[in-house]
DRENMIKE-399070 format. One line per 10 residues: number of its first residue (from 1); for each residue x, z, y of C-alpha. Coordinates in Angstrom, 2 decimals, decimal comma, always signed. Each point is the difference from the previous one (the first is absolute). Example, Ala and Ser with C-alpha at 12.3 -4.5 7.8 and 13.67 -1.06 7.14 Angstrom:
BEGIN
1	+12,30:+7,80:-4,50 ~ +1,37:-0,66:+3,44
This chain:
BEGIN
1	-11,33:+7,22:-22,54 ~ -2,71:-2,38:+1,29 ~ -2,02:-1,84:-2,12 ~ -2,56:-3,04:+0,19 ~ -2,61:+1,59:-2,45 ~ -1,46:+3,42:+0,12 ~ +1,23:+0,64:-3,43 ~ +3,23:+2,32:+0,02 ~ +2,89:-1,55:-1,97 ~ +2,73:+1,82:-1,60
11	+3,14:-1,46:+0,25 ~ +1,86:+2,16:-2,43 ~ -2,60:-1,02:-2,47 ~ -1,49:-3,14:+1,34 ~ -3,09:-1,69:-2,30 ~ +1,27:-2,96:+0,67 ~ -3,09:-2,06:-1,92 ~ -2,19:+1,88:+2,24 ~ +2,22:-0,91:+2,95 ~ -0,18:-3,57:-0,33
21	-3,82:-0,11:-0,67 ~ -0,75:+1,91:+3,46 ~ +2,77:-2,58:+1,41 ~ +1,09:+3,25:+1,65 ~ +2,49:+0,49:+1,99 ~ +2,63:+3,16:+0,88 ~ +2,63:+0,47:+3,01 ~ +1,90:+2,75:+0,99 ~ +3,46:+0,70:+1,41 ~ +2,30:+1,81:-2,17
31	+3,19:+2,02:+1,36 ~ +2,97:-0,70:-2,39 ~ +0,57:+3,58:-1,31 ~ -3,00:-0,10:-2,09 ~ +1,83:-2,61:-1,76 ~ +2,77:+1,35:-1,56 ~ +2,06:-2,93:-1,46 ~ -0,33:-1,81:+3,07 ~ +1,31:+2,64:+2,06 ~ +3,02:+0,38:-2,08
41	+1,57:-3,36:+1,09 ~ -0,72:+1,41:+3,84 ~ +2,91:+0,77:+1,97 ~ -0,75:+3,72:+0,01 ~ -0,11:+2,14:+3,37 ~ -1,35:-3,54:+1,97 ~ -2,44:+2,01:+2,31 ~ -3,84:-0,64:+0,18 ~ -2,02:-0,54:-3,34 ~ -0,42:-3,34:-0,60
51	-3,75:-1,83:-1,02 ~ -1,23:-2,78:-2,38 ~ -2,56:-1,44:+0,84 ~ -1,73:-1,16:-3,33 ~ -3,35:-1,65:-0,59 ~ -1,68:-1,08:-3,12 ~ -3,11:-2,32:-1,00 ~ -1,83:-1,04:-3,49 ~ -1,60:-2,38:-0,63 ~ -1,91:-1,83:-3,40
61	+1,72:-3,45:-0,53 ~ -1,56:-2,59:-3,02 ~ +1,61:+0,31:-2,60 ~ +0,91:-1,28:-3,60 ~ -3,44:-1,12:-2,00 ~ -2,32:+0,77:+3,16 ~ +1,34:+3,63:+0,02 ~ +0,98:+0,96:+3,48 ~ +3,03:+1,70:+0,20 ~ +1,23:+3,46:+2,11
71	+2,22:-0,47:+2,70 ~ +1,83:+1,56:+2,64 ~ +2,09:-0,62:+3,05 ~ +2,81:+2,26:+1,21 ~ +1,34:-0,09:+3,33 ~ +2,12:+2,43:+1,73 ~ +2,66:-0,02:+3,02 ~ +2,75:+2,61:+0,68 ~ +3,24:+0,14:+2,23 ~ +2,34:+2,04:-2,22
81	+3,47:+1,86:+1,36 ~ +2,89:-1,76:-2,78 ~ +3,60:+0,29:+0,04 ~ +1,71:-2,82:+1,04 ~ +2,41:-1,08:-2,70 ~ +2,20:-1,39:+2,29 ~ +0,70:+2,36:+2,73 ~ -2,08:+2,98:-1,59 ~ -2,17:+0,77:+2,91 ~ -3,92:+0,31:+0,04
91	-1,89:-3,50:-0,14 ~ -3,55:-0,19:+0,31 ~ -0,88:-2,25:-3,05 ~ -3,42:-1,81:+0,43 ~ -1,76:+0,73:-3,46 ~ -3,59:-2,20:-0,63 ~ -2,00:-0,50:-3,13 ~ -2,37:-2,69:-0,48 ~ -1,04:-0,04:-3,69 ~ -2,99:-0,76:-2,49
101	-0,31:+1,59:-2,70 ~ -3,01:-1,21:-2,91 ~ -0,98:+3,09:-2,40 ~ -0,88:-0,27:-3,78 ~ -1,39:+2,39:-2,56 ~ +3,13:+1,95:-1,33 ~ +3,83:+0,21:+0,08 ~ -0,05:-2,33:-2,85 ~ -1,80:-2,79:+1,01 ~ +1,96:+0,63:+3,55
111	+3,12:-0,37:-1,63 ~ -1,00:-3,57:-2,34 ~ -1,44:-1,17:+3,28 ~ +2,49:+0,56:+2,92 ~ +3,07:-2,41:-1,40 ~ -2,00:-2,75:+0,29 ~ -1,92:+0,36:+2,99 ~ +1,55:-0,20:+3,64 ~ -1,76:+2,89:+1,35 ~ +0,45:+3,24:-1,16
121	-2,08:+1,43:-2,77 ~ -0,62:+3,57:-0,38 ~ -2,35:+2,20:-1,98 ~ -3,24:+1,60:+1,03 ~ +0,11:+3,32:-2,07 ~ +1,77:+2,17:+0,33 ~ -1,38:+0,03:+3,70 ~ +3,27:-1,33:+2,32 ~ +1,22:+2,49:+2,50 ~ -0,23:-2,61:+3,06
131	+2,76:+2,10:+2,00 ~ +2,39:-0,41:-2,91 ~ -0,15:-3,82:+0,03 ~ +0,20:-0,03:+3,80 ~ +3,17:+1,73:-0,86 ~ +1,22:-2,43:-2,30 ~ -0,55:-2,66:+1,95 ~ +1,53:+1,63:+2,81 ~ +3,06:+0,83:-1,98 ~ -0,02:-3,89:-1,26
141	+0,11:-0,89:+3,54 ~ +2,90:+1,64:+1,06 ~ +3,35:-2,48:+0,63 ~ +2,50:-0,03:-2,24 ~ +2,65:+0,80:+2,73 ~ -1,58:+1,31:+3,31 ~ +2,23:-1,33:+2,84 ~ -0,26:-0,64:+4,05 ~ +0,40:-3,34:+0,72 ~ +2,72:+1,19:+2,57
151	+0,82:+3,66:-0,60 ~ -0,34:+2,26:+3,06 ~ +3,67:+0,99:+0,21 ~ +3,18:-1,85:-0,85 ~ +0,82:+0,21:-3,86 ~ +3,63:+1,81:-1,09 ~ +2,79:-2,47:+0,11 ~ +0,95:-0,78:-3,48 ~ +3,28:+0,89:-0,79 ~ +2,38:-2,69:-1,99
161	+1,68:+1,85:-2,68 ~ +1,65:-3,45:-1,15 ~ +2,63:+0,70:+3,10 ~ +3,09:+1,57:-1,57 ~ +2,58:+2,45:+1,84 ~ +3,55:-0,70:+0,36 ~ +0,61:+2,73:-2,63 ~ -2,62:-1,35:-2,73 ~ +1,41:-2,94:-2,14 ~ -1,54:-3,20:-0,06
171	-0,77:-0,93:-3,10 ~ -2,32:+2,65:-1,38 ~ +0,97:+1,75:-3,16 ~ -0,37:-1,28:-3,36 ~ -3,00:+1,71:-1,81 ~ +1,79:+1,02:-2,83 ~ +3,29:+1,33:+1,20 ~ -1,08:+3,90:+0,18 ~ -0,27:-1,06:-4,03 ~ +3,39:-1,38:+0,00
181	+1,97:+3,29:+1,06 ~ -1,92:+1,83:-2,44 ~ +1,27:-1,85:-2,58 ~ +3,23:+0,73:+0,77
């Protein structure tokens, strides 16, 4: 994991505060198996492991009443094996993030503060896990419905089941005449 200080940040307990006053920075390249959510939505058995390439900077904005504020920026880039919902083969799905992300005291004040503000508000203690929210972002940025723009092989002709056989009648049965002959 490089990094543009020579402090040593810990990304699984990043001081974020701390962070944003060194305005430092951290980039590494993650392989997908470390994160295990993500990798669940992988088409499984798709060969070599595959990398994201994250990155992630703080910085001390102004703030409210003179009082600068924490801040960071997320970034990461990954090309993720998905099944194609169409024709169910693998389809490399392009996955980026490019997200702020302002920091206040607690959970509460995270909480009151993040409906009404555009970016997204999160809490400084307890200490965020910055893998986690790579992964959450990640996971946000998957499609709803991965799909090739042109699949690699022809899809399965659909078959009409409105065609009726000679044998079938054509006027399909009323709903309620298995009712009727019990009646009787």
């Amino acid at each position: 994991m490089k990094t543009n200080s020579g402090k040593t940040w810990n990304p699984r307990r990043l001081d974020v505060r701390a962070f944003a006053e060194a305005g430092a920075a951290l980039q590494a390249d993650l392989p997908l198996s470390s994160l295990k959510r993500l990798l669940a939505e992988r088409v499984p058995d798709h060969g070599g492991e595959t990398m994201i390439a994250w990155q992630a900077r703080g910085e001390m904005r102004p703030g409210n009443g003179g009082v600068p504020g924490v801040w960071m920026h997320l970034q990461a880039s990954a090309d993720v094996p998905l099944s194609c919902q169409r024709c169910l083969a693998p389809v490399i799905t392009r996955l980026d993030v490019d997200r702020w992300f302002r920091f206040v005291a607690d959970e509460t004040m995270a909480e009151a503060e993040d409906d009404e503000s555009e970016e997204d508000v999160l809490a400084l203690e307890p200490r965020p896990d910055l893998l986690d929210l790579l992964e959450d972002e990640l996971l946000m940025a998957l499609p709803l419905v991965p799909m090739h723009e042109t699949c690699p092989a022809p899809l399965p002709a659909v078959v009409d089941d409105s065609a009726t056989s000679p044998e079938e009648p054509s006027t399909p049965p009323h709903p309620f005449a298995a009712l009727a002959r019990l009646r009787k």
